[in-house]
C-alpha beads as a LAMMPS data file, in Angstrom:
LAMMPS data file: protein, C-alpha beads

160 atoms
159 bonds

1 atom types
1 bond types

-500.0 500.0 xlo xhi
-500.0 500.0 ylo yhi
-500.0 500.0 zlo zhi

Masses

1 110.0

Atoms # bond

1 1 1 -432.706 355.123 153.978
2 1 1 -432.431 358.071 155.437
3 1 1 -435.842 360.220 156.333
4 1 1 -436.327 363.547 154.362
5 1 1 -438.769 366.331 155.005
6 1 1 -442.082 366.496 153.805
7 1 1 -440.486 369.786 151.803
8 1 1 -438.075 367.827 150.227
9 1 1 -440.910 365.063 149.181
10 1 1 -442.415 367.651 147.299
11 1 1 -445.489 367.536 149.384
12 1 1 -446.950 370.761 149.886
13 1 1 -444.849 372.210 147.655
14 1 1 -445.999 373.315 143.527
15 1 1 -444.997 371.025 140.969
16 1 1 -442.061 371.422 138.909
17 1 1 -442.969 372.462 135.407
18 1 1 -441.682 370.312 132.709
19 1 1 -441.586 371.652 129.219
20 1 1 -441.153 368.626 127.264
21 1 1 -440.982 364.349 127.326
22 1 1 -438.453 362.641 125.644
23 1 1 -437.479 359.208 125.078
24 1 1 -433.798 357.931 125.735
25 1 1 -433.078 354.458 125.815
26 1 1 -436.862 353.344 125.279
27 1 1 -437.661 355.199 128.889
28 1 1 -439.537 358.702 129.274
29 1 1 -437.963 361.289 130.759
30 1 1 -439.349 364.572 131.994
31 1 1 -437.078 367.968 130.421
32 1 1 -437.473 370.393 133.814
33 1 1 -437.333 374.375 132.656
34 1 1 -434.192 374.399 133.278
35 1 1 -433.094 371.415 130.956
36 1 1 -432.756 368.834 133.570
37 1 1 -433.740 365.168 132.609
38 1 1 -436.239 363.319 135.431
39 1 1 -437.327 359.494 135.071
40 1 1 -440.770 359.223 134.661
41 1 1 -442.863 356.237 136.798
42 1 1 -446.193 355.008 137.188
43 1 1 -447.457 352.788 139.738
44 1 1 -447.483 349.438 138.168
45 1 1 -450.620 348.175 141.109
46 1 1 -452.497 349.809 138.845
47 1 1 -452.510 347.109 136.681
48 1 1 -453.489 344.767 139.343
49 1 1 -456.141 346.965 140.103
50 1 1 -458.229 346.355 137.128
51 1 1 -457.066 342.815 136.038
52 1 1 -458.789 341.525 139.431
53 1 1 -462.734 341.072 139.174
54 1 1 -463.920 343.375 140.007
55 1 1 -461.927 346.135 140.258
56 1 1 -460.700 348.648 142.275
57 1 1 -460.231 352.433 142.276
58 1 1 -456.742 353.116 143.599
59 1 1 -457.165 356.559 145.734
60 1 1 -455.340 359.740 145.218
61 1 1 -451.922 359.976 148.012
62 1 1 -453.910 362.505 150.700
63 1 1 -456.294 359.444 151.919
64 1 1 -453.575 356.708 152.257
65 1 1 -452.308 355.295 155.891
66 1 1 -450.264 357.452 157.377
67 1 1 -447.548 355.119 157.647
68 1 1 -447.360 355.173 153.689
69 1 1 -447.401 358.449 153.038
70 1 1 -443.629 359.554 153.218
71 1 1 -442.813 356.355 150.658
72 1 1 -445.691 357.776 148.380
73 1 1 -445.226 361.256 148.398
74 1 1 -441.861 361.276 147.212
75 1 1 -443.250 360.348 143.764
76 1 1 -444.894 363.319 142.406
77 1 1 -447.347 363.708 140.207
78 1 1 -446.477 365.192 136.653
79 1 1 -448.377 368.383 136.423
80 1 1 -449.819 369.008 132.673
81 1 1 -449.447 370.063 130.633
82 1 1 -446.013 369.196 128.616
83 1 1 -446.301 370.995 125.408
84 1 1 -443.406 368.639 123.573
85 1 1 -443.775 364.998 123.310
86 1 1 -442.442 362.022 120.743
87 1 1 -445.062 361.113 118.161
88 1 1 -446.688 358.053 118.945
89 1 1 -447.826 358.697 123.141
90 1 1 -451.462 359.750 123.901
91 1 1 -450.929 362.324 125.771
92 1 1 -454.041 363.624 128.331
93 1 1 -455.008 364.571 131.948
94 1 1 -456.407 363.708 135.157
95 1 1 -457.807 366.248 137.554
96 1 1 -456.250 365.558 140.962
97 1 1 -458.820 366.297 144.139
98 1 1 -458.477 364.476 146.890
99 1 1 -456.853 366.328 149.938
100 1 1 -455.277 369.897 148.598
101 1 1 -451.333 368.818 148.476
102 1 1 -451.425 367.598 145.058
103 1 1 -454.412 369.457 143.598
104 1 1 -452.983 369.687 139.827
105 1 1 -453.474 368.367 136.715
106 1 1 -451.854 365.221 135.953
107 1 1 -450.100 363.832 133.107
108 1 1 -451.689 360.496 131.866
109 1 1 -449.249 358.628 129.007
110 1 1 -451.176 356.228 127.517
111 1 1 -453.313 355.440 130.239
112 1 1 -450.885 355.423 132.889
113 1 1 -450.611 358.695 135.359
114 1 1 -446.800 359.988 135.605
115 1 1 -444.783 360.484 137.975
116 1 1 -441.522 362.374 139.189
117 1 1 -438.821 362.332 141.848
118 1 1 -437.375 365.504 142.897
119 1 1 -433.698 365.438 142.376
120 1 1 -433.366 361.653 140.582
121 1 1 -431.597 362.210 137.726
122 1 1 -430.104 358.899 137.612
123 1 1 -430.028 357.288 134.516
124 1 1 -433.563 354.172 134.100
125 1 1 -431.940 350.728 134.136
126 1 1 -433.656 347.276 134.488
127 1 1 -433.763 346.822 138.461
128 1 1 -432.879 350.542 139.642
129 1 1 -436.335 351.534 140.009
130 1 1 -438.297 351.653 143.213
131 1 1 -440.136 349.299 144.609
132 1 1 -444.064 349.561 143.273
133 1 1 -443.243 352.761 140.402
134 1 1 -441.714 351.611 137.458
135 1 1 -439.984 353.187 134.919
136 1 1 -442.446 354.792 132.510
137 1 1 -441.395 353.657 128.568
138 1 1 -441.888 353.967 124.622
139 1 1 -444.619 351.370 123.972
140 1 1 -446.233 351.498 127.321
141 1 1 -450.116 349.465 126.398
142 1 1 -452.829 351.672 125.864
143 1 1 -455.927 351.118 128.310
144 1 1 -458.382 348.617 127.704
145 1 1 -455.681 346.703 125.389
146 1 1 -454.480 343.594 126.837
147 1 1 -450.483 343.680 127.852
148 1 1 -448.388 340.536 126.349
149 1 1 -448.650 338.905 129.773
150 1 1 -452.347 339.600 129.629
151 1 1 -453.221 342.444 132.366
152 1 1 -455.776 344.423 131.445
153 1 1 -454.204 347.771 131.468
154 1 1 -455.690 350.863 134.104
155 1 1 -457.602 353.521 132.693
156 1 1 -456.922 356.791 134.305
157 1 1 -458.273 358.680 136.876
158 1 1 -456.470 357.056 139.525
159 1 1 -453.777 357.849 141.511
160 1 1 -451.649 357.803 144.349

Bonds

1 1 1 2
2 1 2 3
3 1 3 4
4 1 4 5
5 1 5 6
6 1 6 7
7 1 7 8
8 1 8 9
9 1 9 10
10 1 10 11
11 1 11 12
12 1 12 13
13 1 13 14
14 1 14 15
15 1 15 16
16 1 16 17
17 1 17 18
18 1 18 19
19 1 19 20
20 1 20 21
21 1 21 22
22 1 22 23
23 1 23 24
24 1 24 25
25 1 25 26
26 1 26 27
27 1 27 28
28 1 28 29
29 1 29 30
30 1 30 31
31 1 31 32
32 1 32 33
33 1 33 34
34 1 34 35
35 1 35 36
36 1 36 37
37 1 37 38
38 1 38 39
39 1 39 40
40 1 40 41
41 1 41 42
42 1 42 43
43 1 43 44
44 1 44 45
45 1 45 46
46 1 46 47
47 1 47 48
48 1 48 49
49 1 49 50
50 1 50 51
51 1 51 52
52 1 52 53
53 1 53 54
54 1 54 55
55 1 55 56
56 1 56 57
57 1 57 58
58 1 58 59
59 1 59 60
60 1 60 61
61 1 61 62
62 1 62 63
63 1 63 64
64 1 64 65
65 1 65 66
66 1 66 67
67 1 67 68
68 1 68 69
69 1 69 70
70 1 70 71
71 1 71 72
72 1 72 73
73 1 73 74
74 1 74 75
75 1 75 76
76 1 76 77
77 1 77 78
78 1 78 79
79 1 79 80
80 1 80 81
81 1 81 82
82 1 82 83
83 1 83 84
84 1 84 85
85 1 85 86
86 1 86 87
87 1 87 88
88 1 88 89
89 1 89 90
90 1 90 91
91 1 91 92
92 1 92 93
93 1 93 94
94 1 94 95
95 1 95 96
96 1 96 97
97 1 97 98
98 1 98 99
99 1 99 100
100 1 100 101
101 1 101 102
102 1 102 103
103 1 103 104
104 1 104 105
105 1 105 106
106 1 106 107
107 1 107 108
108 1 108 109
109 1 109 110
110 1 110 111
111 1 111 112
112 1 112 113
113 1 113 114
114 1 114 115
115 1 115 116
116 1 116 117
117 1 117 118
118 1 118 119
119 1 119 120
120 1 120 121
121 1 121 122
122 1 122 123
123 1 123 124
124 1 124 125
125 1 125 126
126 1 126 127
127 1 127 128
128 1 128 129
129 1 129 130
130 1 130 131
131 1 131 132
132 1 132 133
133 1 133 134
134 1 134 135
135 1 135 136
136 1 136 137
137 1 137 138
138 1 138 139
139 1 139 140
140 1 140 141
141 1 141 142
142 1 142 143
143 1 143 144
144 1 144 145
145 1 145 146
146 1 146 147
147 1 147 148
148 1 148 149
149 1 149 150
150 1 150 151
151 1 151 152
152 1 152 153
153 1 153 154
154 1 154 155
155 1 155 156
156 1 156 157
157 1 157 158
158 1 158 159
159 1 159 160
């Protein structure tokens, strides 16, 4: 893997603005302003977090080692709000303050805080997804409802 700049991470820099979510496929995808399609993730620890007893608040990116940050900050978080979504998501927000990089309002899809790579436009298969984000999809459990492998699902509010 080669390094990239933190500019190129999309740390430090505004988030894209995404005018709509679709579904292709089963997966959610973010439509950029300009018509591109973007994989949406969210950080399946989450689930983890709150199926342990007790549990544990995941912390926003900014207060993470250092030696994590360039692997988390290239997963950005969805800035709200999308006005277009399919019927049948629960759409809301998170506030995001916890260091100034990524001080926006975040996307929450059924419980589950988005996120985006810059420039992956790649096409959500089984097993092309990174390590600790998966692929955000149609169906995703709502929180407090019990998944068919029985995690308790995250409630929002959390990040990286």
């Amino acid at each position: 893997m080669t390094d990239r700049s933190d500019a190129e991470l999309g740390k430090n820099k505004p988030p894209m603005t995404f005018k709509a979510i679709i579904q292709n496929e089963n997966y959610l995808y973010g439509i950029s302003a300009e018509g591109k399609e973007y994989p949406l993730y969210f950080f399946a620890p989450l689930a983890d977090a709150y199926s342990n007893i007790p549990s544990y608040a995941v912390p926003f990116s900014p207060v993470w080692p250092e030696y994590t940050q360039k692997f988390i900050d290239r997963y950005i978080p969805v800035p709200s709000p999308i006005d277009v979504v399919p019927a049948g998501l629960t759409i809301t927000s998170q506030a995001r303050t916890g260091g100034g990089s990524r001080d926006w309002d975040q996307v929450i899809c059924n419980g589950w805080p988005l996120y985006y790579v810059q420039d992956d436009h790649k096409k959500v298969k089984k097993g092309n997804h990174p390590t600790m984000f998966e692929p955000a999809y149609f169906g995703m459990p709502t929180p407090g409802v019990e998944s068919p492998d029985g995690v308790e699902i995250p409630g929002p509010s959390l990040g990286p």
